[in-house]
C-alpha atoms as an extended CHARMM CRD file, in Angstrom:
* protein
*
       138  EXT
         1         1  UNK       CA             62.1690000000       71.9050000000       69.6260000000  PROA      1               0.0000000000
         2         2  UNK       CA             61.1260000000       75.6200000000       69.0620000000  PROA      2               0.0000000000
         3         3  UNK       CA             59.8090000000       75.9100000000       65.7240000000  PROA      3               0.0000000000
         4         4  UNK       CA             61.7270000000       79.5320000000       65.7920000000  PROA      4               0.0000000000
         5         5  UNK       CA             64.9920000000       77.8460000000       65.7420000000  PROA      5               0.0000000000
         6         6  UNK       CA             65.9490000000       78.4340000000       62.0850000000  PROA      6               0.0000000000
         7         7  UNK       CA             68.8550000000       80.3860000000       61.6810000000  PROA      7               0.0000000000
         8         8  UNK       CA             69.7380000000       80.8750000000       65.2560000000  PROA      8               0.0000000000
         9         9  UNK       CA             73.0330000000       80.0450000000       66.1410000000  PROA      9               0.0000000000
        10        10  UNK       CA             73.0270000000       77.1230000000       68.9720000000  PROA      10              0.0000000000
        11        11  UNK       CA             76.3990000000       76.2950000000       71.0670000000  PROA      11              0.0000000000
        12        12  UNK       CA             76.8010000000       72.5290000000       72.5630000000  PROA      12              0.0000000000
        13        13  UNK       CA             78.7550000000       71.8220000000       75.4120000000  PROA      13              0.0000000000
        14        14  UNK       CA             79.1330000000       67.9740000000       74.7910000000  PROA      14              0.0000000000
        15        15  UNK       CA             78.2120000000       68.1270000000       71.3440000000  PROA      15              0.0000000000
        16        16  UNK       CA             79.8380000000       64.9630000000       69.8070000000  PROA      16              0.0000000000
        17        17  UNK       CA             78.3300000000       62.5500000000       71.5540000000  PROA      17              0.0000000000
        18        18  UNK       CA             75.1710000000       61.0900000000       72.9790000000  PROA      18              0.0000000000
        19        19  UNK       CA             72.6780000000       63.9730000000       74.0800000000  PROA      19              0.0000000000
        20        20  UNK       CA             74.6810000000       66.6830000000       72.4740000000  PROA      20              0.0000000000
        21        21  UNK       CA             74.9090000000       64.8500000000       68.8800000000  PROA      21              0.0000000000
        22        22  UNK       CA             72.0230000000       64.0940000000       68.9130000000  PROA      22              0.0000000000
        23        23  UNK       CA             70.4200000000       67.6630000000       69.8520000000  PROA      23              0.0000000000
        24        24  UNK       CA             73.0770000000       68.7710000000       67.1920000000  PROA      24              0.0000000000
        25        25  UNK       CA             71.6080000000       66.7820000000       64.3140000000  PROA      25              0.0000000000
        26        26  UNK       CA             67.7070000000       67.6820000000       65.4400000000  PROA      26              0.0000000000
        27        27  UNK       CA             68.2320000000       71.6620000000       65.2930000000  PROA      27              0.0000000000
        28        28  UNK       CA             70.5960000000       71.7240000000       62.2070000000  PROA      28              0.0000000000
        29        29  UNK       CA             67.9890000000       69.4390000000       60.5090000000  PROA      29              0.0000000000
        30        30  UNK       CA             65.6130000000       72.5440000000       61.7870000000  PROA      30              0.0000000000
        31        31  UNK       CA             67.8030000000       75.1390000000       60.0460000000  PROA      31              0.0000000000
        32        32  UNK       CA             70.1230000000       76.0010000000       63.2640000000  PROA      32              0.0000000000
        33        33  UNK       CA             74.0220000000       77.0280000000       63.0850000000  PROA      33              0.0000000000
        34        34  UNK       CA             75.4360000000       74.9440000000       65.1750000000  PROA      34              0.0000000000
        35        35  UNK       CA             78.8670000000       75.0680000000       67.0750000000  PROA      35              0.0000000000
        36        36  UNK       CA             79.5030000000       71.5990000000       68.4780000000  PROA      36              0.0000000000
        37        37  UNK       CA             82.0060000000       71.9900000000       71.7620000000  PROA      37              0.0000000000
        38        38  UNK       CA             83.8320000000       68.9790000000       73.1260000000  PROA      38              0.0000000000
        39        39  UNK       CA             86.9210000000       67.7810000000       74.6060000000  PROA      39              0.0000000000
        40        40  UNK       CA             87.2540000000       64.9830000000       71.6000000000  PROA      40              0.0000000000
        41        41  UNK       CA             87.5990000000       67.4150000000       68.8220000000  PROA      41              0.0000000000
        42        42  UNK       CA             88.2540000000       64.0480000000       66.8250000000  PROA      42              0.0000000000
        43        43  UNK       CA             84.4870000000       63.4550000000       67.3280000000  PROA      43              0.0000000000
        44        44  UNK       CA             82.6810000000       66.8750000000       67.2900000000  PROA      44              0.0000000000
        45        45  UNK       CA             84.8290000000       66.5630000000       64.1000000000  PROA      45              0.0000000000
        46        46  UNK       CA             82.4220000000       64.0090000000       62.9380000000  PROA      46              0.0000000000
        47        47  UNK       CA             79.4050000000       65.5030000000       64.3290000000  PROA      47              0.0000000000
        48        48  UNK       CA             80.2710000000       68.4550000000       62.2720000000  PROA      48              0.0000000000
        49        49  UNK       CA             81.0780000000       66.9300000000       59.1430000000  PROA      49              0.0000000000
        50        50  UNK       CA             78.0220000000       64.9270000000       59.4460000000  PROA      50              0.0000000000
        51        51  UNK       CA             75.8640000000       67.6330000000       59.5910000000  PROA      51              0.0000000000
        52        52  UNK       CA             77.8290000000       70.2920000000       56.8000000000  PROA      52              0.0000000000
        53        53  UNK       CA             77.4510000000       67.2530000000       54.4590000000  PROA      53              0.0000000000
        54        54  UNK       CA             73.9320000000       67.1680000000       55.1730000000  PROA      54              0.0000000000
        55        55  UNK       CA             73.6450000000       71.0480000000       54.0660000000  PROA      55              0.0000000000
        56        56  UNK       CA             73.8920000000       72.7290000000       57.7500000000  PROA      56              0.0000000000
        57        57  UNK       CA             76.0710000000       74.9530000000       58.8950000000  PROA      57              0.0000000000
        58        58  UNK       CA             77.7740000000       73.8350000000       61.8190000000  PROA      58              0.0000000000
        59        59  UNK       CA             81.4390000000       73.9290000000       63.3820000000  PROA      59              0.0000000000
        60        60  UNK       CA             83.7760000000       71.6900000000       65.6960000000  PROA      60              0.0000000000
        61        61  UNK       CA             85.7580000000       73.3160000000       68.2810000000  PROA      61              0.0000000000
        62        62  UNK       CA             87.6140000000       71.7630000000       71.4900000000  PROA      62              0.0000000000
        63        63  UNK       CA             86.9010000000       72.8960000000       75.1920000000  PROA      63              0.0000000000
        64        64  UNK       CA             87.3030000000       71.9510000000       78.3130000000  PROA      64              0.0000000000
        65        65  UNK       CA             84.3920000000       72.8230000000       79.9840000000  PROA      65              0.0000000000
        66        66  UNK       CA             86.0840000000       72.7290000000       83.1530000000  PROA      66              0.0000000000
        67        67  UNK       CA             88.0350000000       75.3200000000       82.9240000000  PROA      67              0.0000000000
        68        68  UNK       CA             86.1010000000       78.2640000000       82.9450000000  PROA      68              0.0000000000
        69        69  UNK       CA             89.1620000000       80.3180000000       80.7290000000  PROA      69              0.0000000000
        70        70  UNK       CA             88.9210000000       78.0760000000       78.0340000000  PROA      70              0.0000000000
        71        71  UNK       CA             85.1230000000       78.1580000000       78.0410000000  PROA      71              0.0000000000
        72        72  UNK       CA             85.2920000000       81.9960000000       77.8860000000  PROA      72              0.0000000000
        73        73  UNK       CA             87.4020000000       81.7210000000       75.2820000000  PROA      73              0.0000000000
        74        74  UNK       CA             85.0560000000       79.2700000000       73.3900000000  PROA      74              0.0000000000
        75        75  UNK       CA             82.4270000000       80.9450000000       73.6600000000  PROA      75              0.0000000000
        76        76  UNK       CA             84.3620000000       84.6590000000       72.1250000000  PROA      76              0.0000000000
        77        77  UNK       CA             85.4100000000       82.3540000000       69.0340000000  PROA      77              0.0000000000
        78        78  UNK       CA             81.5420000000       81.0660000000       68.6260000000  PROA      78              0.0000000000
        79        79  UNK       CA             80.8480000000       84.5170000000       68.4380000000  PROA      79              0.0000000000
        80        80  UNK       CA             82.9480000000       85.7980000000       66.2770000000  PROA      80              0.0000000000
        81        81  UNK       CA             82.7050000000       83.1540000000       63.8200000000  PROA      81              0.0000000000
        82        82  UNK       CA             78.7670000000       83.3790000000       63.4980000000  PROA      82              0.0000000000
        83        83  UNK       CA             78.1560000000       86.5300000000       64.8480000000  PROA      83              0.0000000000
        84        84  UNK       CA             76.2790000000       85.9690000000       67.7810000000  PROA      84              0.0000000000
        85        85  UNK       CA             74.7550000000       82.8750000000       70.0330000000  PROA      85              0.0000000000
        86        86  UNK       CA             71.0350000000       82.2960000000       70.6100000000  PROA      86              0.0000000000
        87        87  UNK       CA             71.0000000000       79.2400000000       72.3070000000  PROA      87              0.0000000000
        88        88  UNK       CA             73.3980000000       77.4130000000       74.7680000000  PROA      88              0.0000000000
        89        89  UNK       CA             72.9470000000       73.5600000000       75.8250000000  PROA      89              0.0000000000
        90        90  UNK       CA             75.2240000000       71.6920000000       77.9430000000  PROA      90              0.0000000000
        91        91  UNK       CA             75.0200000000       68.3710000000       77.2000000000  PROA      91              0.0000000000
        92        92  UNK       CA             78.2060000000       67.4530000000       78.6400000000  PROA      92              0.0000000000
        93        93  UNK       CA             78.3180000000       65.5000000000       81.7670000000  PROA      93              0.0000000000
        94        94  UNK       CA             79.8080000000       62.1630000000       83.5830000000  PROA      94              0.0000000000
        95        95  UNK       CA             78.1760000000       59.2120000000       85.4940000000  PROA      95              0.0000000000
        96        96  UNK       CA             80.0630000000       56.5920000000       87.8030000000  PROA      96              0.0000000000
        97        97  UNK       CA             78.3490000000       53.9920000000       88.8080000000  PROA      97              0.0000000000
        98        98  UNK       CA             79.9400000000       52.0540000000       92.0170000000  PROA      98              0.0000000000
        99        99  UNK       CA             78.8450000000       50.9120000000       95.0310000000  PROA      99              0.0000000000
       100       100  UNK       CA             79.2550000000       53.6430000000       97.3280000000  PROA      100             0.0000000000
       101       101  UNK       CA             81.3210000000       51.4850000000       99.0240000000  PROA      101             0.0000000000
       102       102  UNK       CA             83.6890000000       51.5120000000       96.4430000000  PROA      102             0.0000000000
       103       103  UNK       CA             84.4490000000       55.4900000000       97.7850000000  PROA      103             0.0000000000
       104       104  UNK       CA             86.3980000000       57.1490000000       94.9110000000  PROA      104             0.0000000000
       105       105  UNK       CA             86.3850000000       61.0660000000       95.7430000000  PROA      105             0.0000000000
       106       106  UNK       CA             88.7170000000       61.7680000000       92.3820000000  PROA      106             0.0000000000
       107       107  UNK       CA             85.4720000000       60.2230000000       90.9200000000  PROA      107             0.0000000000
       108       108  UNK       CA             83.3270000000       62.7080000000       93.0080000000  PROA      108             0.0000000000
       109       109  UNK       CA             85.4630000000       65.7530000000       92.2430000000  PROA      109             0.0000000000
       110       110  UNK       CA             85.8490000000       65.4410000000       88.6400000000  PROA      110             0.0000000000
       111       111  UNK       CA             81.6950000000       64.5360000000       88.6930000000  PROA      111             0.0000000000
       112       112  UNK       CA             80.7460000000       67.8020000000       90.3970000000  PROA      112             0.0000000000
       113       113  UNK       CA             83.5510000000       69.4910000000       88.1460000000  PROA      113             0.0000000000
       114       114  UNK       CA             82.0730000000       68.5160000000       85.2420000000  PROA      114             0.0000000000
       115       115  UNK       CA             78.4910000000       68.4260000000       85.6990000000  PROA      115             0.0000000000
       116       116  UNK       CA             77.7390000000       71.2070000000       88.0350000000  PROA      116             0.0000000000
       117       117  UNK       CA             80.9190000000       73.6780000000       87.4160000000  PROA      117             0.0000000000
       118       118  UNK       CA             80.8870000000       73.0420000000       83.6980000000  PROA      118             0.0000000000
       119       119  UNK       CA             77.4540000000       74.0600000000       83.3910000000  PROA      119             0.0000000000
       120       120  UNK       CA             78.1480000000       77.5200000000       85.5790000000  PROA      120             0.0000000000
       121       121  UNK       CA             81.2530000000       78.4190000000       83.7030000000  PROA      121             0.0000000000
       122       122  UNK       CA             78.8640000000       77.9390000000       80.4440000000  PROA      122             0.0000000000
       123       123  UNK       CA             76.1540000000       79.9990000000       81.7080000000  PROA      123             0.0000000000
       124       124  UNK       CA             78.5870000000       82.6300000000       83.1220000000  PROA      124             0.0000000000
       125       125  UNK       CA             80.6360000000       82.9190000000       79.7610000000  PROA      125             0.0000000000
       126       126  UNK       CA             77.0650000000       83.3600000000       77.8990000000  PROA      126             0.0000000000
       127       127  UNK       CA             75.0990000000       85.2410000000       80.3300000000  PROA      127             0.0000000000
       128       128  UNK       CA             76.0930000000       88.7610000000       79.4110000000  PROA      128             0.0000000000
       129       129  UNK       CA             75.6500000000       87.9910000000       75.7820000000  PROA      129             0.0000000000
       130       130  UNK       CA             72.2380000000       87.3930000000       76.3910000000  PROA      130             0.0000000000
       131       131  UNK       CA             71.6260000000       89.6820000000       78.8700000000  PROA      131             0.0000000000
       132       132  UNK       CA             72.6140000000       92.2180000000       76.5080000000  PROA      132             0.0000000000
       133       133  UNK       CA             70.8480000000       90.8640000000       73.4850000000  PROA      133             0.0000000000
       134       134  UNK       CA             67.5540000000       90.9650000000       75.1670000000  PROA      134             0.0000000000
       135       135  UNK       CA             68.0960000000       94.5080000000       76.3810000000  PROA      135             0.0000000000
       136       136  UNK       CA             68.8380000000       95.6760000000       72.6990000000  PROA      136             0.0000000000
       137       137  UNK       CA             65.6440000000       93.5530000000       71.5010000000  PROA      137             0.0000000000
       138       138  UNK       CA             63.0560000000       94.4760000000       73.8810000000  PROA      138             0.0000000000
């Protein structure tokens, strides 16, 4: 990880589990606010807690990555609970595994949904935010 990460406030698509926890747990141990996004607020729950009992800052919040409204609308809470965002990683994603055989196109959809869409509506939610933040910067 960047060793200019302390302090900068990181949003995770996917944060309570797997990739996303653990990424979570890595850059709060490296002084980063985190905001831990997932559709099991039960878990990002316990991501968070983890990691505020541990001394970080960090908070849970529930999205649906996709649906691009509600990821706008995650991502205008993130920032107006800690002020800005630095750093967005979407961790969130889906794997089937079946013989193709086995054709399942509701599999397909929601895969391509989730990982490709959910990872545009992120980047299209933060975009201007950092678009703008680098123009007032430079």
């Amino acid at each position: 990880m960047s060793p200019g990460i302390e302090g900068k406030v990181v949003l995770i698509l996917g944060g309570a589990g797997g990739i996303g926890s653990a990424a979570a747990a890595d850059l709060a141990a490296q002084g980063a606010r985190v905001a831990v996004a997932d559709i099991d607020k039960p878990k990002a729950d316990i991501v968070t807690n983890e990691l505020t009992t541990g001394g970080a800052e960090a908070r849970a919040y529930k999205v649906d990555i996709i649906d691009k409204t509600q990821v706008h609308a995650l991502v205008q809470t993130v920032l107006a609970d800690f002020g800005r965002i630095d750093v967005l990683i979407n961790a969130a994603g889906v794997m089937f595994i079946r013989p193709l055989t086995e054709i399942n196109t509701t599999e397909w959809e929601t895969t391509i949904d989730l990982n490709v869409k959910g990872s545009l509506w992120g980047v299209a939610a933060v975009l201007p935010i950092f678009s703008s933040s680098r123009a007032v910067t430079s």
